[in-house]
C-alpha positions as CSV (number, residue, x, y, z in Angstrom):
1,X,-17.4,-31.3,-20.7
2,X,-15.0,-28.3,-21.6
3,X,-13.3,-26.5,-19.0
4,X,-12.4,-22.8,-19.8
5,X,-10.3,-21.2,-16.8
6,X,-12.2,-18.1,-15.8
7,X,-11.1,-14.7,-16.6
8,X,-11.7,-11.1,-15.2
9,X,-13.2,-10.9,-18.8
10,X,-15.5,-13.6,-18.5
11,X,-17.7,-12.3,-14.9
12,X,-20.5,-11.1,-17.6
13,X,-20.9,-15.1,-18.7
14,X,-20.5,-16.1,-14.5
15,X,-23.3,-13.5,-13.8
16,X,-25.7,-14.8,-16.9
17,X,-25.0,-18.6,-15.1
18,X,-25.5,-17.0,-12.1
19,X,-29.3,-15.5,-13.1
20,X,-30.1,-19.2,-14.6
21,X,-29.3,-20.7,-11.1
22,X,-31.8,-18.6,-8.7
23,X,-32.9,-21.6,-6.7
24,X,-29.1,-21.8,-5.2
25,X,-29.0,-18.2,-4.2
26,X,-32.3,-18.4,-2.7
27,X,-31.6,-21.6,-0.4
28,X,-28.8,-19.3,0.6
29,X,-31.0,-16.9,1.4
30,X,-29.8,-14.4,-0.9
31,X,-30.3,-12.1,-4.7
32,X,-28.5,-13.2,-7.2
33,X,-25.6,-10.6,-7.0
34,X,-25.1,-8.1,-9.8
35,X,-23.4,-7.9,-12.7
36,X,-20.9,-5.2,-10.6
37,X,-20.5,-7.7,-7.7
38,X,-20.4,-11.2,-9.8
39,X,-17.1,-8.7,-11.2
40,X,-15.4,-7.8,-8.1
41,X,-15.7,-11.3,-6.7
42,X,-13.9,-12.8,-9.7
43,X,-11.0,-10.2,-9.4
44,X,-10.9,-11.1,-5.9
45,X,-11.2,-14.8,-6.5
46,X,-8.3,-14.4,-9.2
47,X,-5.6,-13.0,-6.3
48,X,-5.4,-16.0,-4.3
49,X,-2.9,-18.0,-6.7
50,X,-4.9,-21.6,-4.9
51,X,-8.2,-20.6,-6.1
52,X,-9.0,-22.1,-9.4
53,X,-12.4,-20.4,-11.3
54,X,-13.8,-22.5,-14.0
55,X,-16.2,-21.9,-16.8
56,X,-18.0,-25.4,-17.9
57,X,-19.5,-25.9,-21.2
58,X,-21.3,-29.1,-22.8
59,X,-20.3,-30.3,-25.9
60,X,-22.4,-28.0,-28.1
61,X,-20.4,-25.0,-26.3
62,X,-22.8,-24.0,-24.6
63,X,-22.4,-23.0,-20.4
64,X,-23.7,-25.0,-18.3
65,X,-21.8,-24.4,-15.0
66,X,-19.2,-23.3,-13.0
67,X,-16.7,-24.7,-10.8
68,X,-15.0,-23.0,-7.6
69,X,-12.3,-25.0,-6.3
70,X,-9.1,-23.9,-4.1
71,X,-5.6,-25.9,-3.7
72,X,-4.1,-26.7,-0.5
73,X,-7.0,-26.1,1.5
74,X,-7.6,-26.2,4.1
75,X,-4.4,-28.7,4.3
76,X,-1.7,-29.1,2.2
77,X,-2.8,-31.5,0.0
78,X,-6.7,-31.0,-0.1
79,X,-8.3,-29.6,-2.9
80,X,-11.7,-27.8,-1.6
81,X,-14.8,-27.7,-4.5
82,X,-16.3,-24.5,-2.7
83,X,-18.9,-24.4,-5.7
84,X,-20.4,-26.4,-8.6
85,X,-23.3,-24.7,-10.0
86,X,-25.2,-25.9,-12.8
87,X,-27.8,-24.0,-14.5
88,X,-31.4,-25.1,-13.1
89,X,-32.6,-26.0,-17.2
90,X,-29.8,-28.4,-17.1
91,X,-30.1,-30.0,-13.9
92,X,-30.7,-33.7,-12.8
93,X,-29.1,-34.2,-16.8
94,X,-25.4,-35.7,-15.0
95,X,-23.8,-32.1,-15.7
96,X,-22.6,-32.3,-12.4
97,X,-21.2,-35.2,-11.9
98,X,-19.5,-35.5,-15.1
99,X,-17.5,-32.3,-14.2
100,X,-16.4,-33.5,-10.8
101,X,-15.5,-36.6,-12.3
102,X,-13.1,-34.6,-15.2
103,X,-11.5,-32.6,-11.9
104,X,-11.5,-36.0,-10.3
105,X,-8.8,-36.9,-13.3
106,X,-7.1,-33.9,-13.4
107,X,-6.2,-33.6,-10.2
108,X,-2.5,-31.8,-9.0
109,X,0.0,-34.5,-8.3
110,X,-0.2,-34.5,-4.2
111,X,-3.6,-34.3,-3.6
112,X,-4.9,-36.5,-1.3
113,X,-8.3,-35.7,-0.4
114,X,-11.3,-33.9,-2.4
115,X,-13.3,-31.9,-0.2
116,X,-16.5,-30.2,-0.7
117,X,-18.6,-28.0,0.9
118,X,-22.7,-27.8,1.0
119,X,-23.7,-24.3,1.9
120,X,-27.2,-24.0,3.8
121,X,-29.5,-26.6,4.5
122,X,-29.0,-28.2,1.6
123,X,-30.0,-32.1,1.4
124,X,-29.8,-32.2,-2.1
125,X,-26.5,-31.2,-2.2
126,X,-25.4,-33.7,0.0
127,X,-27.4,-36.4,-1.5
128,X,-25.2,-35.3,-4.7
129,X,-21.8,-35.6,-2.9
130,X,-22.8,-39.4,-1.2
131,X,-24.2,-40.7,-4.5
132,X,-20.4,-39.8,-5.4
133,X,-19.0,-41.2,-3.2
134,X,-18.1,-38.5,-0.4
135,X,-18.6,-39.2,3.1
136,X,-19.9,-36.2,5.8
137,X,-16.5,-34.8,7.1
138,X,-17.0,-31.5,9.3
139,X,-20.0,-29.9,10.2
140,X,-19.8,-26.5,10.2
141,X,-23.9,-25.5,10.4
142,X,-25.8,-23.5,10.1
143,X,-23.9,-22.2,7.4
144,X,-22.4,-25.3,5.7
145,X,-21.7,-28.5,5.9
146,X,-18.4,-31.1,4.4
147,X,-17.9,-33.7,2.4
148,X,-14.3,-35.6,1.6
149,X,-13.4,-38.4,-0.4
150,X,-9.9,-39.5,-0.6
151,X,-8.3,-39.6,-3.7
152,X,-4.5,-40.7,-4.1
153,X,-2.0,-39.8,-6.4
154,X,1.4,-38.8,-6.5
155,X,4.0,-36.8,-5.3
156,X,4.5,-33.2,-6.3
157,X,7.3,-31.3,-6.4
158,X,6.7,-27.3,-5.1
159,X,6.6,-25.2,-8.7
160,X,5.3,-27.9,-10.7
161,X,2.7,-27.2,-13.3
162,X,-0.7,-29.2,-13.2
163,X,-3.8,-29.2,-15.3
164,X,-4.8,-26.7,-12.3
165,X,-1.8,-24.4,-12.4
166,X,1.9,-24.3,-10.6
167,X,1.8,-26.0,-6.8
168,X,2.4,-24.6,-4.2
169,X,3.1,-26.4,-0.9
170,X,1.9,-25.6,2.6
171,X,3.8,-26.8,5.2
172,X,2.6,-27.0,9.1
């Protein structure tokens, strides 16, 4: 799996993922969002310096995916997956889990738990997350439901770069 940080210039490529993944927006409940909103959601996404966009591509280069995730929430030391979409032709083909495996070994130094969260009624997403290896953590319904596995690795220092991007450390 390649992993291409996502840029304001890249919302065109989230969208097209975006209109090959229907099935998601529709258990939301939803239209898959427009080109125009697909856009302002990534230059929102991209001023929160804990939110991480990714782009993920197989091996042929082609996109397969995205992944969502934000640092440090929502503890210090959590890293939330808020989305992983893979395009409906390329589902049920261990897409998925191959990429949260890869952010599973590039995690920041300091992270201690994984979280992630299943938007709607969504047993298939939740079968995914168990089969993983995450257990139910918060329930938040009707509109989602969590899931946390606890990873451990090592102490960070704040500033420090990771495969993620510079730390930043929350303190309560």
């Amino acid at each position: 799996m390649n992993v291409t940080p996502l840029a304001l210039h890249h919302a065109p490529l989230l969208h097209t993922l975006y209109a090959a993944a229907p099935g998601y927006f529709e258990l939301l409940g939803t239209r898959v969002p427009s080109p125009r909103e697909v856009e302002r959601d990534v230059e929102i996404a991209l001023l929160d310096p804990r939110r991480r966009l990714e782009l993920l591509f197989d091996a042929a280069g082609e996109l397969v995916g995205s992944l969502d995730c934000k640092l440090d929430y929502p503890e210090a030391g959590d890293l939330t997956i808020n989305l992983l979409l893979i395009r409906e032709d390329r589902q049920s083909q261990g897409l998925g889990r191959q990429a949260v495996r890869d952010l599973e070994a590039r995690l920041p130094p300091g992270t201690g738990r994984i979280l992630a969260s299943v938007l709607g009624n969504n047993p298939r997403g939740a079968r995914f997350w168990e089969r993983l290896g995450y257990t139910f953590a918060r329930d938040a319904r009707p509109v989602m439901t969590w899931y946390a596995k606890p990873v451990g690795t090592l102490p960070v220092q704040a500033g420090e770069k990771t495969d993620l991007g510079t730390v930043s450390l929350v303190r309560h």
